[in-house]
C-alpha positions as CSV (number, residue, x, y, z in Angstrom):
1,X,161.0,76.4,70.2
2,X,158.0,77.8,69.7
3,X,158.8,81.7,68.9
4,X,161.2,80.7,66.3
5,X,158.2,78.8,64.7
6,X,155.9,81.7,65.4
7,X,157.9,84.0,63.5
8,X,158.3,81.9,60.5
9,X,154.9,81.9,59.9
10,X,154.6,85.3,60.5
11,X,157.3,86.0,58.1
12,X,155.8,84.2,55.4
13,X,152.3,85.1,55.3
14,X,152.9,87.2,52.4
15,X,154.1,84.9,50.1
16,X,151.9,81.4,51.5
17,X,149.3,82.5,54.1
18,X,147.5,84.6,52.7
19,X,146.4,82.8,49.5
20,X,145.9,79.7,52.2
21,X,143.5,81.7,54.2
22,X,140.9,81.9,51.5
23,X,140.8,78.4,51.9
24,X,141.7,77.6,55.5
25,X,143.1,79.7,58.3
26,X,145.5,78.2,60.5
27,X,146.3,79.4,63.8
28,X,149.8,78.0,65.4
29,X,150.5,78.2,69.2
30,X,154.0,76.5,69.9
31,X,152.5,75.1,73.1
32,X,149.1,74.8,75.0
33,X,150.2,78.4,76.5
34,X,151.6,80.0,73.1
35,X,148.2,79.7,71.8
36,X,147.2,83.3,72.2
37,X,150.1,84.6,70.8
38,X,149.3,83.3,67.4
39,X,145.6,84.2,66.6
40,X,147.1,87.2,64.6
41,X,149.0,85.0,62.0
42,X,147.1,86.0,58.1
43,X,146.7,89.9,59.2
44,X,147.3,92.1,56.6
45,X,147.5,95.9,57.6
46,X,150.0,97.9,59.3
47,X,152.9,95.0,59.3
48,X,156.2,94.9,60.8
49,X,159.0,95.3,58.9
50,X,160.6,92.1,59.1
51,X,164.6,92.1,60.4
52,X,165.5,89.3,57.8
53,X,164.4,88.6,54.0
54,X,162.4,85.7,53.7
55,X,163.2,82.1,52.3
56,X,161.5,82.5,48.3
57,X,159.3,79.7,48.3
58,X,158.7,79.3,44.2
59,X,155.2,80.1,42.9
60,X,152.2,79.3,44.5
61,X,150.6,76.1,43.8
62,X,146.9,76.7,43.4
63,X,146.4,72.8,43.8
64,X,148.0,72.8,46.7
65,X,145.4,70.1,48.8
66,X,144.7,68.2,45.0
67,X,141.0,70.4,45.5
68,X,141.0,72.8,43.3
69,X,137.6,73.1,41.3
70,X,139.4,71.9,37.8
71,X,141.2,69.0,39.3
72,X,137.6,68.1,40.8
73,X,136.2,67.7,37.4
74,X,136.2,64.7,34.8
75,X,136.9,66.7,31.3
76,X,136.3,63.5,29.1
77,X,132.7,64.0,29.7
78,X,132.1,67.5,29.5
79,X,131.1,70.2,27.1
80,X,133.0,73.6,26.8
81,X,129.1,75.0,27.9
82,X,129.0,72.7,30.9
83,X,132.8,73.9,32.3
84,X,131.8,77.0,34.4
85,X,128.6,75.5,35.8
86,X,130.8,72.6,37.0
87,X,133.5,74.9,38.3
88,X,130.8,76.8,40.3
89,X,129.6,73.5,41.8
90,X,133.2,72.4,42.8
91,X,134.3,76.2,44.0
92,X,134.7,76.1,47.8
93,X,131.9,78.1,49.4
94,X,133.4,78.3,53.3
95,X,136.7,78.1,55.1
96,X,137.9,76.2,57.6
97,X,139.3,77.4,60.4
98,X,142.1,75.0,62.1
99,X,143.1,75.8,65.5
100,X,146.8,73.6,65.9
101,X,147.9,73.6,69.4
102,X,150.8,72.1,70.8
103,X,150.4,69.7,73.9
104,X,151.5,71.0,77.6
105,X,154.5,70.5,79.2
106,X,154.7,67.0,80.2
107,X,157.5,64.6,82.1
108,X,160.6,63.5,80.1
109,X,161.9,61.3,82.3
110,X,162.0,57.4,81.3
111,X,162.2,56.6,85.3
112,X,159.2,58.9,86.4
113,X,156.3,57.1,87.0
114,X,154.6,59.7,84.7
115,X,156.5,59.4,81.9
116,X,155.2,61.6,79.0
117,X,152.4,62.5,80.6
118,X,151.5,66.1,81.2
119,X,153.0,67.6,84.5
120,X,151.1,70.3,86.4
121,X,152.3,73.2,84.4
122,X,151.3,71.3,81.2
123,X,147.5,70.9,82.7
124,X,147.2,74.8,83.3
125,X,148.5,75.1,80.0
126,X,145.6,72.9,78.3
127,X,143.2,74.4,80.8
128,X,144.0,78.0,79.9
129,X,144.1,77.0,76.2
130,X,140.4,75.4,76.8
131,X,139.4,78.5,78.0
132,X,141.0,80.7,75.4
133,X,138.7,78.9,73.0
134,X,135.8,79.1,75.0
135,X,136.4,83.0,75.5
136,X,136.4,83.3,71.3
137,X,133.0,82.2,71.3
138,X,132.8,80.1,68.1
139,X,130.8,76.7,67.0
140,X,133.9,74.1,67.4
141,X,133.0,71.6,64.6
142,X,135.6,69.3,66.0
143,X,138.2,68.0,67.9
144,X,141.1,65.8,66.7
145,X,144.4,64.8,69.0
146,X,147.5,62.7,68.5
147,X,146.8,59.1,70.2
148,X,149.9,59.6,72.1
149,X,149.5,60.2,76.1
150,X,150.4,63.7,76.6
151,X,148.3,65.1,72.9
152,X,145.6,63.3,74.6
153,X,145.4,64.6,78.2
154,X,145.5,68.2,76.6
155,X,142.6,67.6,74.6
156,X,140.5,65.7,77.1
157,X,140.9,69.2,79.5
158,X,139.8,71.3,76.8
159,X,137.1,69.2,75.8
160,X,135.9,69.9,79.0
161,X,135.1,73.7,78.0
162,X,133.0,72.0,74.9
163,X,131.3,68.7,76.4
164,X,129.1,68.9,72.7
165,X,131.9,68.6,70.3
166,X,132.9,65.5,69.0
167,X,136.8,64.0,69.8
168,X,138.7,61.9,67.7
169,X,142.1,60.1,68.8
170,X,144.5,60.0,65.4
171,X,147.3,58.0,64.9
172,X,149.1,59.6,62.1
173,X,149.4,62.7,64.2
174,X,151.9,61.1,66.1
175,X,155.1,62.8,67.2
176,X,158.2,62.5,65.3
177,X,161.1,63.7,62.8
178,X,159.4,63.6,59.0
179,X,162.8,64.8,57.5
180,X,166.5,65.1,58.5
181,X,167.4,68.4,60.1
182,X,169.9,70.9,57.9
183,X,172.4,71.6,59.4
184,X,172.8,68.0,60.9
185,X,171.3,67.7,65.0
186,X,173.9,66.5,67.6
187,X,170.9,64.4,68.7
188,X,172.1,61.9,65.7
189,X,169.3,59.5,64.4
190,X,169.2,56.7,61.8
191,X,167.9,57.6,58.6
192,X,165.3,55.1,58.8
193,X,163.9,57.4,61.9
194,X,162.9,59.6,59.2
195,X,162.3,57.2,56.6
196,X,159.5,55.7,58.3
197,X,157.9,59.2,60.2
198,X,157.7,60.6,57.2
199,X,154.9,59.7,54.8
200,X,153.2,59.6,58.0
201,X,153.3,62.9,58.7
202,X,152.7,63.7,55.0
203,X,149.3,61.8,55.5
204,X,148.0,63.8,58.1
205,X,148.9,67.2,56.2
206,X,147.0,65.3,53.7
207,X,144.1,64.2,56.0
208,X,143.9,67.5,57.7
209,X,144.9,70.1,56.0
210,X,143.0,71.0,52.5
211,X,139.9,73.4,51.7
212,X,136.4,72.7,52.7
213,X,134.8,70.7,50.3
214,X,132.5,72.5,47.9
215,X,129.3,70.4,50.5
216,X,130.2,72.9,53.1
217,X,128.5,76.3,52.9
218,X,129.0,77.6,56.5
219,X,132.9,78.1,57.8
220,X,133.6,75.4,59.8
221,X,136.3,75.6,63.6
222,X,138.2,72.4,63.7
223,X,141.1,72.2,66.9
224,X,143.8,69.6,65.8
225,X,146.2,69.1,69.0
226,X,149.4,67.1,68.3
227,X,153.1,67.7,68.1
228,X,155.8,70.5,67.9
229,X,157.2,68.9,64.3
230,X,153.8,68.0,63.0
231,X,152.8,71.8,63.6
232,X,156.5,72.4,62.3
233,X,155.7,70.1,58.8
234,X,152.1,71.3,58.7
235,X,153.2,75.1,58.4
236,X,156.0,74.7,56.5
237,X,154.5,72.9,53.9
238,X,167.4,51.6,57.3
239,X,171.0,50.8,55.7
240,X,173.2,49.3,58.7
241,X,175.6,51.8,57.3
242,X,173.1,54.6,57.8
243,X,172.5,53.2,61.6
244,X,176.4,54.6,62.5
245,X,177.3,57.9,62.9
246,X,180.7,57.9,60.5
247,X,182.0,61.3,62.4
248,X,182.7,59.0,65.4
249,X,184.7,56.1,63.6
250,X,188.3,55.6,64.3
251,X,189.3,53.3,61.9
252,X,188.5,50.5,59.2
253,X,188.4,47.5,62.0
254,X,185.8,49.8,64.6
255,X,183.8,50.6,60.9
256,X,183.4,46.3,60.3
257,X,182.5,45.4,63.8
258,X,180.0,48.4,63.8
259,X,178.4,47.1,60.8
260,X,177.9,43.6,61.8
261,X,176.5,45.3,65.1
262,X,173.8,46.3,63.1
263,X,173.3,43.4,60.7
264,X,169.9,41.7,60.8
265,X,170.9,38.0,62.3
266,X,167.2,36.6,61.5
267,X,164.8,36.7,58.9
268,X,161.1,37.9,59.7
269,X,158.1,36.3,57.5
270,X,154.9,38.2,57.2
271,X,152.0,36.9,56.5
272,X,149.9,39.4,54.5
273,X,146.2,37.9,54.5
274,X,143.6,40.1,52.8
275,X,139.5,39.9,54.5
276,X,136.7,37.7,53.9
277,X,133.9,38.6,51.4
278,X,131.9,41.2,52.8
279,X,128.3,43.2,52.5
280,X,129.0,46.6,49.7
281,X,127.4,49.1,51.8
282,X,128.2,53.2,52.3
283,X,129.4,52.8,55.7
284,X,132.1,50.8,57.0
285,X,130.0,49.6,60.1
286,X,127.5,48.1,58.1
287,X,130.4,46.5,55.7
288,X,130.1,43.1,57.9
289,X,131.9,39.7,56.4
290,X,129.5,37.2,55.0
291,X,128.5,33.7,55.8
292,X,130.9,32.9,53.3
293,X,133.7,35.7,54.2
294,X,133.6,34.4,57.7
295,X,134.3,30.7,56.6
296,X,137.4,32.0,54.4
297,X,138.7,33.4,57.6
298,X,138.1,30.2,59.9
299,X,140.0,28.3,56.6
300,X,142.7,30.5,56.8
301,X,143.0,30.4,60.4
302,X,142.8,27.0,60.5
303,X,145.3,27.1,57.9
304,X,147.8,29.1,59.5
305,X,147.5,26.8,62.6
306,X,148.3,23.9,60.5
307,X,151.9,25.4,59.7
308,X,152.8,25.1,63.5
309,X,154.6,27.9,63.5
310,X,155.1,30.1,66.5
311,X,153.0,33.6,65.2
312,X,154.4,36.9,67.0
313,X,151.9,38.8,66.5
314,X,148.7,40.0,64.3
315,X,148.4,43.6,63.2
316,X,144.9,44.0,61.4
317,X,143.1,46.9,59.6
318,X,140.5,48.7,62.6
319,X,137.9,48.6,59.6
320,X,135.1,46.2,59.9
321,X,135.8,43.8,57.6
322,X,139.5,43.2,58.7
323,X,138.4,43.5,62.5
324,X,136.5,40.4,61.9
325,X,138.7,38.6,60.1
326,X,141.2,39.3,62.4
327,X,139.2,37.8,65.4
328,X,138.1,34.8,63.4
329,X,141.8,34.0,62.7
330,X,142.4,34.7,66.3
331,X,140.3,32.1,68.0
332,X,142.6,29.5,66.5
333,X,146.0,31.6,67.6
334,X,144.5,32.8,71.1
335,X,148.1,33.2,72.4
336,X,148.8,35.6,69.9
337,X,148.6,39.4,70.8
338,X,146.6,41.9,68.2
339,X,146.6,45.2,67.3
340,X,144.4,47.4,64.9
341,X,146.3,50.2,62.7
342,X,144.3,52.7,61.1
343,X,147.4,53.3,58.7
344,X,146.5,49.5,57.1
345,X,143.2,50.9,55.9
346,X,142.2,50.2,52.3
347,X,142.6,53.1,50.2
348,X,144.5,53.9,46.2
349,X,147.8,55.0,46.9
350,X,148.3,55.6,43.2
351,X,146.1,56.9,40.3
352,X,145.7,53.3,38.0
353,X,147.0,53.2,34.8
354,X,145.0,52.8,32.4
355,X,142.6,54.5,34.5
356,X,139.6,51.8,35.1
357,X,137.1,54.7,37.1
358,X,137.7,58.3,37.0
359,X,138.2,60.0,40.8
360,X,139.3,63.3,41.7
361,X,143.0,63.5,42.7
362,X,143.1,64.2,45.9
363,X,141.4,60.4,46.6
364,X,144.8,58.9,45.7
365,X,146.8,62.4,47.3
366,X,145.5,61.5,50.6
367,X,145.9,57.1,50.4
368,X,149.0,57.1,49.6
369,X,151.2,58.7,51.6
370,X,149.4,56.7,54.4
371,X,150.1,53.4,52.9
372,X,154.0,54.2,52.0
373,X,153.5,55.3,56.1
374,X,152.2,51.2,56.9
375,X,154.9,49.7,54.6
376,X,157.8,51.8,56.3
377,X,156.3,51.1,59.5
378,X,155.8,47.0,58.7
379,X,157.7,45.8,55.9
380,X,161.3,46.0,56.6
381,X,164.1,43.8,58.0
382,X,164.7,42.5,61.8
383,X,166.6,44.4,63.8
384,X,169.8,43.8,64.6
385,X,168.5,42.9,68.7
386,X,166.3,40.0,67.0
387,X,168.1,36.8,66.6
388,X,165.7,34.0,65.9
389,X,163.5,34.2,63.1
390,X,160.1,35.5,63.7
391,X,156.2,35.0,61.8
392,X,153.7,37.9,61.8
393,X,150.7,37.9,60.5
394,X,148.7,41.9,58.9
395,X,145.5,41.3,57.7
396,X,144.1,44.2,55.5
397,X,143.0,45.0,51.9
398,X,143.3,44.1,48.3
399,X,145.3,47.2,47.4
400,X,147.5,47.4,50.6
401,X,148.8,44.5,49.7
402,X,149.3,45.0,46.2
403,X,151.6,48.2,47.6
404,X,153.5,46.1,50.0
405,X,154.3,43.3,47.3
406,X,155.2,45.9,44.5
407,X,157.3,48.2,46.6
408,X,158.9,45.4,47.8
409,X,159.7,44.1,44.4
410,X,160.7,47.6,42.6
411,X,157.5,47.1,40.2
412,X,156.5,50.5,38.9
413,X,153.4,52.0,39.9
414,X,151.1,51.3,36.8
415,X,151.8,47.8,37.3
416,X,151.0,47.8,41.0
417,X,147.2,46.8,40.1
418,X,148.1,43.6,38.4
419,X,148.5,41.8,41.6
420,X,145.1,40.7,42.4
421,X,144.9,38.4,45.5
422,X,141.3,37.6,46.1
423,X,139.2,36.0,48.8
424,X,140.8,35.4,51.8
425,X,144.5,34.6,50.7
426,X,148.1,33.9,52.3
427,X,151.2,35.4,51.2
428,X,154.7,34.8,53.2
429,X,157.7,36.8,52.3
430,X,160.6,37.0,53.9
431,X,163.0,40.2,54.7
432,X,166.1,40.1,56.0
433,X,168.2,42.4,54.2
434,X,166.0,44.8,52.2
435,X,164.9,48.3,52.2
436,X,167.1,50.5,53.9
437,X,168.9,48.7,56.5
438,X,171.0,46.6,53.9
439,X,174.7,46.4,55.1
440,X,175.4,46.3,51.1
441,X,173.2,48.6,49.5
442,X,171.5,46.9,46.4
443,X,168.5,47.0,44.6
444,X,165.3,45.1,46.0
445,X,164.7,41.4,45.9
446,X,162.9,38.6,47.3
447,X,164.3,35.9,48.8
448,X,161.2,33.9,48.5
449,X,157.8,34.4,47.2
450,X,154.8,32.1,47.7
451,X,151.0,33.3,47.3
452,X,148.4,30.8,48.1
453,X,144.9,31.6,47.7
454,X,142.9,29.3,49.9
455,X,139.4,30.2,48.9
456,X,137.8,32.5,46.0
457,X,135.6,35.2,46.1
458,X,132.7,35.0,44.0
């Protein structure tokens, strides 16, 4: 519905927009085609009046992105003298300007052989939108898309009006419901559909969405193409008893059988293995295992085959480190399939306390929304469909996994950074009726608990 979303914006500007523009100006189109309609969105003079009062919103949140200059700055070490210099050097000096653009029209059908891929309306629709943005005539900084199929047709056609500019695939911008819809949909979902969505979506507000950094002194064109309720979220800033819809129960009997329909029959046991020792370097392509990180992961590999278990699958980090890892441990599980997730990247989901190294806040604002994202998406219990026990392995980072094992076990956040698995190490736990999709909701245990740590880091 992209005119009702049009006209929230609109409606709004007074209150949000306008105080967001002099950090970052957004321009909405509903769809590939509604993009023109929306390049108006933060003007001032000569207004509409508006035919309905608009939603108060509560007072505006100058931190709103964790980047204002103040928050940027460590007070323990400076002077009252030194304050404004600081705040000078901190200040943004540009905006940027972020185009957010709806895919095209694409096929909904499960039984076309196009499914979710862009039909020919929704490549006219990319291809006027490509040259929309050509006809403004501005430096595009960048392109970013949703890694889903039809986000990422529409931005291959209009990166054909700007073969210079640089295109990045993003998971996080992915398509789905981050909250439950007020007044309830008929198009019922479980609540874990939103459960797990999202922090996702959260992270990519994060990711995306905040003021140039005070580095940037010229305004900057981003395009961010993606999905009608991560436009929706950007803008407007798994119980078995949750998996039933109770308007359509009967009786007591039909409520029982329902919830055993949904019980989890079989446990799953992840194996949560952190990388090898690496090189410290800036940049994560030049943060390659050493020898000795590289004969952790063969010992853990070789370790792993020793259990004789039959592995489903291994979901790794895509950084370096954990990409080799992930192949060494692979050559000794070749029938196992493997798949990178940029969500398992390492990162501080929380500010430590005490605090061991001072960082500005928007380094954990950003981490941790995307790690709750990976913990929703691969710590919880088997479905109800799965009835034979399964063994995953993620390989990832130090402070992932210090996440997964605190969340799982209800620890409180400043005691999330006691867990400190070193070296290349295996953890198992098992989930079977946890988080959400409990028929019996309780508080969080674990059924078992092992941590082995085959090797040390030096």
């Amino acid at each position: 519905m992209p005119g009702s979303a049009l006209c929230s914006v609109s409606g709004r500007r007074c209150l949000v927009i306008d105080m967001f523009l002099r950090r970052a100006v957004i321009v909405v189109g509903g769809s590939a085609a509604a993009l023109f309609a929306s390049v108006a969105v933060g003007k001032r003079d000569n207004d509409p009046v508006l035919p309905w009062t608009p939603i108060p919103t509560g007072s505006w949140n100058s931190n709103w992105d964790c980047r204002e200059p103040m928050s940027l700055i460590n007070l323990c070490e400076l002077n009252e003298h030194e304050l404004e210099s600081q705040l000078q050097k901190y200040k943004a000096k540009a905006a940027r300007h972020i185009f957010l653009i709806r895919h095209g029209k694409y096929h909904r059908h499960a039984n076309s052989k196009n499914y979710r891929s862009l039909t020919t309306r929704g490549r006219e629709q990319a291809d006027l939108t490509g040259k929309r943005l050509k006809l403004l005539d501005l430096k595009y900084n960048s392109i970013v898309h949703s890694s889903l199929p039809r986000a990422t047709e529409t931005a291959e056609i209009i990166k054909q009006y700007f073969p210079d500019v640089k295109i990045t695939s993003s998971r996080v911008l992915e398509e789905g419901h981050p909250i439950q819809p007020v007044p309830a949909s008929p198009k019922w979902r479980p609540e874990f559909k939103y459960f797990e969505k999202g922090p996702a979506i959260e992270a990519a507000f994060r990711e995306c969405i905040h003021r140039a950094d005070p580095e940037q002194t010229k305004d900057s064109y981003e395009i961010i193409v993606c999905h009608a309720n991560v436009i929706r979220y950007f803008v407007c800033s798994r119980e078995p008893a949750s998996l039933i819809d109770p308007s359509k129960q009967k009786d007591l009997n039909e409520w029982e059988s329902l919830l055993q329909k949904h019980t989890a029959k079989a446990d799953r046991h992840i194996f949560l293995i952190r990388h090898g020792q690496y090189n410290k370097a800036d940049h994560d392509h030049d943060r390659t295992l050493t020898e000795k990180g590289r004969e952790q992961a063969k010992l853990t590999g070789k370790r792993l085959k020793s259990l004789d278990l039959q592995f489903k699958s291994i979901v790794y980090s895509s950084l370096t480190r954990t990409t080799e890892t992930a192949e060494i441990i692979s050559r000794r599980l070749p029938d196992v399939g493997n798949t990178p997730s940029s969500l398992l990247h390492e990162g501080h989901p929380i500010r430590p306390v005490p605090e061991c190294e001072w960082q500005p806040e928007h380094y954990y604002f950003q981490a941790g929304p995307r790690i709750e994202a990976a913990f929703r998406k691969y710590i919880h219990r088997a479905e109800p469909e799965q009835t034979k026990d399964s063994y995953e392995i993620i390989v990832c980072h130090d402070n992932v996994i210090r996440y997964f094992v605190c969340r799982t076990s209800c620890f409180s956040g400043d005691h999330r950074f006691s867990v400190m698995p070193h070296g290349v190490s295996v953890f198992t736990q098992n989930y079977k009726r946890k988080s959400c999709r409990d028929p019996h909701p309780r508080p969080l245990v674990i059924d078992n608990c092992c941590l082995n740590v085959l090797t040390q880091q030096s």
